[in-house]
N, C-alpha and C positions, 0 to 999 in steps of 0.2 A: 468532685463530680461523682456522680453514683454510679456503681458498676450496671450494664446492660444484661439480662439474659443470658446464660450460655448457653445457646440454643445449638450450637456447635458439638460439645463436648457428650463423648460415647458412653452411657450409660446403661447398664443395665443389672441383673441378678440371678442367683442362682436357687435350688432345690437340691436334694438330696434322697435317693431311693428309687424304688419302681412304682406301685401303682395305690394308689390311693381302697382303704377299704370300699366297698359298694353300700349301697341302699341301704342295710342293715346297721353299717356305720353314720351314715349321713343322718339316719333317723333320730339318735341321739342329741345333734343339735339342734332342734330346729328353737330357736331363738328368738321368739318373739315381745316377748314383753316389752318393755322400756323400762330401766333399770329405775325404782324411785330414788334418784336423788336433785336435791334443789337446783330450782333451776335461777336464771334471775328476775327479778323482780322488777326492777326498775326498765320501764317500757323508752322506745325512742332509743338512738343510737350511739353506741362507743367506740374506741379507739384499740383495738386488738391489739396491735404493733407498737407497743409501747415502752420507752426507756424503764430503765430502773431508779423509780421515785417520780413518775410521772412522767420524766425526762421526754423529749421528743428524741424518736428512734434516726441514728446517725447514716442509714441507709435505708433501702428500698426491701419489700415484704411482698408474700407472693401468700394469697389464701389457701387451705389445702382440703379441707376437712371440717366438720362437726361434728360431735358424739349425737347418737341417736336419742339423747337423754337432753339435748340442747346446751348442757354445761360446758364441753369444754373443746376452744377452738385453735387447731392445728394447723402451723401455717410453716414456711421458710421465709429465711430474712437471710439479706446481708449484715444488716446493723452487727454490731459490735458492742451493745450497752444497753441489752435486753434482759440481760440478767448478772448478776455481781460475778461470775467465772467468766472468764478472759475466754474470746473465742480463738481459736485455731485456725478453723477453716475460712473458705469463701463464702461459704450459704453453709447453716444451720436447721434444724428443725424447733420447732417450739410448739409448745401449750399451754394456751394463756385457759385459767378458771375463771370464767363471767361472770360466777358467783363470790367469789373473795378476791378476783384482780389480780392474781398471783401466776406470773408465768416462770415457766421451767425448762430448762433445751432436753430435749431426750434423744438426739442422736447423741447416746453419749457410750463409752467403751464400758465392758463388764466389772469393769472396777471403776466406774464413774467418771471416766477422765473425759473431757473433751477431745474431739477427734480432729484429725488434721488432714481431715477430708473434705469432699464438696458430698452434699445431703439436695438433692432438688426436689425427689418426689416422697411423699408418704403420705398414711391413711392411719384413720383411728377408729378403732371398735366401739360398740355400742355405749359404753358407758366409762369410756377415756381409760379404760385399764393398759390394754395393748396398744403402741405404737409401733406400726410397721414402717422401715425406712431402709433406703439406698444408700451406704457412703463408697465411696472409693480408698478411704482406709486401710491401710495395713492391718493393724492388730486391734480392729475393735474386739475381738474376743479373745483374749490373752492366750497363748498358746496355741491359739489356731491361726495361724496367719494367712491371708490370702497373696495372691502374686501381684499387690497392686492394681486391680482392676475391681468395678463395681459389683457391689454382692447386697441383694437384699438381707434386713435382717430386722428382729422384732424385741421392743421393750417393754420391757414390765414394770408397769411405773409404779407397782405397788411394791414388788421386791427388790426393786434395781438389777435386777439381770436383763441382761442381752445378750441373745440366741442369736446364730447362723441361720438361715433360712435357706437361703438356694446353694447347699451344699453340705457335705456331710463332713467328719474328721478327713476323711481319706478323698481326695480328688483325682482323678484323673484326667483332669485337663487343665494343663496348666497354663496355656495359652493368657496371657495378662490383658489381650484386645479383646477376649470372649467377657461379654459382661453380661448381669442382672439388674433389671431396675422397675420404676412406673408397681409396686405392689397394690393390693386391695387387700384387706382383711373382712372376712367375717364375724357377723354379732359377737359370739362369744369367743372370738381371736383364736379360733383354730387352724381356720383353713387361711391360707395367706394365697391369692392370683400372681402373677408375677409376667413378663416380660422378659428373656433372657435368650442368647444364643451360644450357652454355653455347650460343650458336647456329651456332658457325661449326666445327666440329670436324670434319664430314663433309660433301660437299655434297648442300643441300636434296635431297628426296626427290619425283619426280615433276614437279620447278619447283612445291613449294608456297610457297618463301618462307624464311622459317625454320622451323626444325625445332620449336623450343619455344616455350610461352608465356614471357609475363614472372614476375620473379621470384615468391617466395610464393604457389607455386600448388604441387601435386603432379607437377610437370612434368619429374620428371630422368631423367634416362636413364642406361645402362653401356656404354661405351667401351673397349675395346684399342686402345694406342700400343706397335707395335715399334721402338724404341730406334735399331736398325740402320739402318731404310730413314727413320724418320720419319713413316709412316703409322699413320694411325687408322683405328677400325674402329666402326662402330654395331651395337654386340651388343643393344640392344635393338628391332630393327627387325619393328614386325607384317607380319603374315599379307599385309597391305594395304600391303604397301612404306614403310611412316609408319613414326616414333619410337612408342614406347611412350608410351597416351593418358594416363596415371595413371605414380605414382614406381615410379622400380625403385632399388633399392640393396643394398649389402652386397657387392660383389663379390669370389668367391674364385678365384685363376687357379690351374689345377692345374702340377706342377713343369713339364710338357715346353710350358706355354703351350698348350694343344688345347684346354683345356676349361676353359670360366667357369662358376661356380653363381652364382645369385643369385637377389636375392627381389623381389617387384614387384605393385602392385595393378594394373597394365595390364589390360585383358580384351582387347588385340586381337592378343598376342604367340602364338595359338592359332588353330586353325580356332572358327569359333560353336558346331560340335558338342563341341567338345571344351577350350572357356574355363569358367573359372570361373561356377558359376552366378550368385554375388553379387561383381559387379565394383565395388560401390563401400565406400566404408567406411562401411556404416550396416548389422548382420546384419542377416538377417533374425530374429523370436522365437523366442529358443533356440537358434541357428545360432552358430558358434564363427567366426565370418568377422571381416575386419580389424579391427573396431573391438571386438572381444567384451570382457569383462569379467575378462582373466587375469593371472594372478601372474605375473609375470618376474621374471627375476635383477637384483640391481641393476644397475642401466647399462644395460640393455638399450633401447634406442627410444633413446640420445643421437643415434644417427647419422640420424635425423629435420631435416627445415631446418625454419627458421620459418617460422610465420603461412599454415599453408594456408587453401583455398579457404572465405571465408565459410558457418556453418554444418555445416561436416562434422567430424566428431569426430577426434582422431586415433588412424591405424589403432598395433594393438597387432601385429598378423599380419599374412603375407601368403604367395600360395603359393612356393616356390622352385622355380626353375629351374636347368636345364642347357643351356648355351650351346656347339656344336662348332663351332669356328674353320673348319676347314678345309671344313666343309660349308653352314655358317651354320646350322646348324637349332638349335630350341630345342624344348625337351623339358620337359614338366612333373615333377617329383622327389619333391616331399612327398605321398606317395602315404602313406593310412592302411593298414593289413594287409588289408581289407576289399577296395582298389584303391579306395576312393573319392578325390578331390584335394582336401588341406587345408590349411590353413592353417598356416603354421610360424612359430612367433616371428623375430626379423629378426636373433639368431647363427647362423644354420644356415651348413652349407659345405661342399664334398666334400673327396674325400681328396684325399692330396699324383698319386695317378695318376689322378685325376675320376673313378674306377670307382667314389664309392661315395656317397652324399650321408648328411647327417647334421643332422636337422634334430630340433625339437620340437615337437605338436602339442598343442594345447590340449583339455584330458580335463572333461567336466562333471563335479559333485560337489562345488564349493566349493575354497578353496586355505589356506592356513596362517594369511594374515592376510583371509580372510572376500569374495576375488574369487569367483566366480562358476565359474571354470575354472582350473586349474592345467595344465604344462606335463609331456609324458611325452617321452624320447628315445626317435627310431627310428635305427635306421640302414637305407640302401636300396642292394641290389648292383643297378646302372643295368643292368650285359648280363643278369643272371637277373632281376631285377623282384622277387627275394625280397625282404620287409621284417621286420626285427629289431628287438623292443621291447628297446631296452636297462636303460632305469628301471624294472621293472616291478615291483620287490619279489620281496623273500623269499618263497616259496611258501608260500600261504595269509595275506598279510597284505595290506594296501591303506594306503595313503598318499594325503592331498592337499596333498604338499609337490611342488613345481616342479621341475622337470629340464630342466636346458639348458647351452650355450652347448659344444657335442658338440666334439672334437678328435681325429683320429683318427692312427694311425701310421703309416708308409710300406709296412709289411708287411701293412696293414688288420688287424690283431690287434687292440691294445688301443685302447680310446676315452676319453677321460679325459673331465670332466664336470662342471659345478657342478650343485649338489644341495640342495634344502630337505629332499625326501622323509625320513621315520625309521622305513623300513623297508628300506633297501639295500644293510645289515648286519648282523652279530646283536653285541649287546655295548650300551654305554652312549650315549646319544645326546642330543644338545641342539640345541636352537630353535637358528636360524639356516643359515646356507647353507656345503656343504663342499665339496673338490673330492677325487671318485673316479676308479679306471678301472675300466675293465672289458674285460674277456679275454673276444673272440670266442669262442674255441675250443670254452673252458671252459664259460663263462656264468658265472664267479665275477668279483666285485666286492668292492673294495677300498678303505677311506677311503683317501687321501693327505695331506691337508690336519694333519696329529696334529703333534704334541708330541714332543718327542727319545725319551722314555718308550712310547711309545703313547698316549697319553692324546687326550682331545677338545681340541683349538684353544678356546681362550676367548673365541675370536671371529667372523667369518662368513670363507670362503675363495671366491673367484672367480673364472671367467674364465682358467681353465687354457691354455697354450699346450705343445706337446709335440716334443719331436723326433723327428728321421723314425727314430729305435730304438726311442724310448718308455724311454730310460736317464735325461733330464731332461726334467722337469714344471715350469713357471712361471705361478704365479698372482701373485692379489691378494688378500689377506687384513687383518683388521683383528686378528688373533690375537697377543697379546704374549708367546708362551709357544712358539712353534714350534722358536725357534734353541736347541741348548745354553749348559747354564749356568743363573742364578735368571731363572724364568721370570716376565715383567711382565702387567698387567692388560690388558685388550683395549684395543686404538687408538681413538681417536675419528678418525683418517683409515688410509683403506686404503695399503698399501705393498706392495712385489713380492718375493718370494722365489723361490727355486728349489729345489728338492728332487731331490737326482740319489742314485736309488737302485739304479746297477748294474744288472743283469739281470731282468730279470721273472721271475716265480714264483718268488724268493727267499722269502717270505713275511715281508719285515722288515716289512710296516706290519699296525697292530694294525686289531681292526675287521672280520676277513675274514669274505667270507659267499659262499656259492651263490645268485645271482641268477638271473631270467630273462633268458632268449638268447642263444642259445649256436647258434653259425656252427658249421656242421662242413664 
């Protein structure tokens, strides 16, 4: 039987130093091109998750990632016969090449050893060089050992080194429950985002002491480590010179490193006029706030630590932010069409040039399986303040299927999307969850998630990742029918595939429809 999620277990990472250089530093990267290297050729979809010699993988795989160059795709697995080195751990990382089918584990130690760690989250830079990941590991870095607890950290698949990220040679805090995790990297693998509640990452604020409470509380905060100089940065720091009073998590770094989103129950990360009205996770009656009653996509809330604060429920939402490096300001994001500030499930993220945030708010009305609130996709242009409902169904119909886990393209055009909703196309449709895009331009929407044929997946599709063309799409699907050839019954574990279908507006996937919102 295949293991479940450890949606339980305390994750997270650390940094090292005080403050990140400013503007004049930041200017240096700005990173846009798209690295020329091959991409794949053959259109229609594959099997990411794959044994060694074809083999079918002997556990369950979780999508993570695409390089900005569409080549090469970053996922975790349990499997154990993904690649000819013997695993160690529970969950691994890997990167499979789309272009030559050659996958390779890169949570690996500075001397290439496999780790006897669990690896859940990581991210990969523009053109598959850098791999940034979490383990809970002892000695991934020889000589530097940590106390047993999780610590981001970054590989270089070109030289096989792996760096320490959220912490320096010397620690002072040796606490083993303080962790680091959940990283994001930038284009040219500088700046690394991160998640962490360790104590020593930037110094105290004001001479309070330390920055956090002790472990199992709501107490983490998001951090920038530049690579380069070795400084960290406290992206979450209130209005009041302090860490953020409540969690912040999910960090997304945009490509040139300027700008972080992320999501956070804090209420002190704003002026009092202008913080959330329910800063805790209790709503209030009726009220869509942290703790509400809504349907998410599967996986959604893993990136949660254990064992909060006795008595408080845990939060399902929370608002998202935008974080500008070079000015330190933060800016509230998930704004509803109204302008009121709501609450966004905890996938949300901007885009690869931070201009555009991409979140999901929770809609009253009941949900598929009988929550209270289901999830609707916006998208928000940060310099115009416009917002764009992108789930909103086919004109004149309504759905209380879920929408989320938003990805958007480097050209801000199209958004891909996991989807319960069964009205986001016209044609044949079934229970469970798919992955669409959707064309600004237009406002037409498209399953993805289909069968060589056209036909519906036989099973749920998730968790889309896209490249900066929007030519390949990577999810997680439990669908036994996606690849060509005799199509099998649905999985009882999710696996990753990749679906690269050339050009947009081709119109090869079946399923199409005019949806609402449409960017012109």
């Amino acid at each position: 039987m295949a293991r479940t999620t450890r949606t339980t277990r305390n994750r997270r990472l650390a940094g090292g130093g005080s403050v990140l250089a400013a503007a004049a530093v930041l200017a240096v990267t700005a990173v846009t091109a798209v690295p020329a290297q091959a991409r794949p050729a053959a259109r229609g979809t594959v099997q990411v998750s794959v044994g060694v010699n074809g083999a079918g993988p002997d556990d369950q795989s979780w999508n993570r990632q695409i390089s900005a160059d569409g080549r090469y795709a970053l996922f975790t697995s349990w499997a154990t016969n993904l690649v000819s080195q013997p695993a160690k751990s529970g969950r691994d990382a890997y990167v499979r090449d789309l272009a030559t089918g050659r996958t390779e584990r890169v949570n690996l130690s500075d001397d290439d050893n496999a780790l006897d760690g669990f690896t859940d989250y990581a991210a990969i830079n523009a053109d598959g060089r850098y791999v940034a990941f979490e383990s809970d590991a002892v000695n991934v870095v020889p000589g530097l050992p940590v106390p047993g607890r999780t610590e981001v950290y970054v590989r270089d698949r070109r030289t096989g080194r792996t760096e320490l990220v959220s912490g320096g040679p010397v620690s002072t805090d040796t606490d083993r429950f303080h962790a680091s995790y959940a990283p994001s990297v930038s284009a040219n693998g500088r700046y690394v985002a991160f998640v962490s509640s360790r104590t020593d990452l930037v110094p105290a604020p004001q001479g309070d002491g330390a920055s956090l409470a002790r472990p199992y509380t709501w107490d983490y905060n998001i951090y920038v480590t530049d690579r380069w100089t070795g400084k960290t940065r406290l992206v979450t720091r209130g209005v009041d010179g302090k860490p953020g009073d409540s969690m912040s998590l999910n960090p997304t770094i945009s490509a040139d490193g300027r700008t972080v989103g992320f999501t956070s129950l804090a209420g002190n990360l704003l002026p009092a006029d202008q913080s959330p009205a329910d800063r805790t996770p209790a709503p209030a009656a009726g009220a869509a706030g942290p703790a509400a009653d809504v349907e998410l996509a599967p996986g959604s809330g893993a990136d949660l630590p254990r064992g909060a604060r006795p008595g408080l429920a845990r939060p399902t939402t929370g608002v998202y932010y935008t974080y500008d490096v070079a000015s330190g300001r933060i800016s509230a994001a998930s704004l509803a069409p109204d302008g009121t500030l709501g609450y966004a499930s905890f996938d949300a993220t901007i885009s690869p040039d931070g201009r555009r945030a991409i979140y999901a708010l929770p809609e009253p009305g009941g949900s598929t399986n009988g929550h209270r609130y289901h999830t609707v996709l916006y998208v928000r242009d940060l310099g115009k303040g416009t917002v764009t409902k992108i789930s909103g169904g086919l004109p004149g119909t309504a759905s209380v299927g879920s929408s989320d886990h938003g990805r958007i393209t480097a050209d801000n055009r199209w958004v891909y999307y996991s989807s319960a909703a069964d009205n986001l196309v016209a044609g044949p449709q079934h229970a469970g969850w798919d992955v669409y895009r959707h064309d600004l331009r237009t406002g037409r929407t498209e399953r993805v998630s289909t069968a060589p044929d056209g036909s519906l997946g036989n099973g749920s599709s998730v968790d889309p990742a896209v490249d900066a063309h929007g030519d390949t799409v990577v999810f997680g699907s439990t669908s036994g029918n996606l690849l060509t050839g005799p199509g099998g019954p649905e999985h009882t574990d999710y696996q990753v595939y990749a679906r690269t279908t050339g050009h947009h507006g081709d119109g090869d996937d079946q399923g199409q429809g005019q949806g609402q919102g449409r960017e012109d």
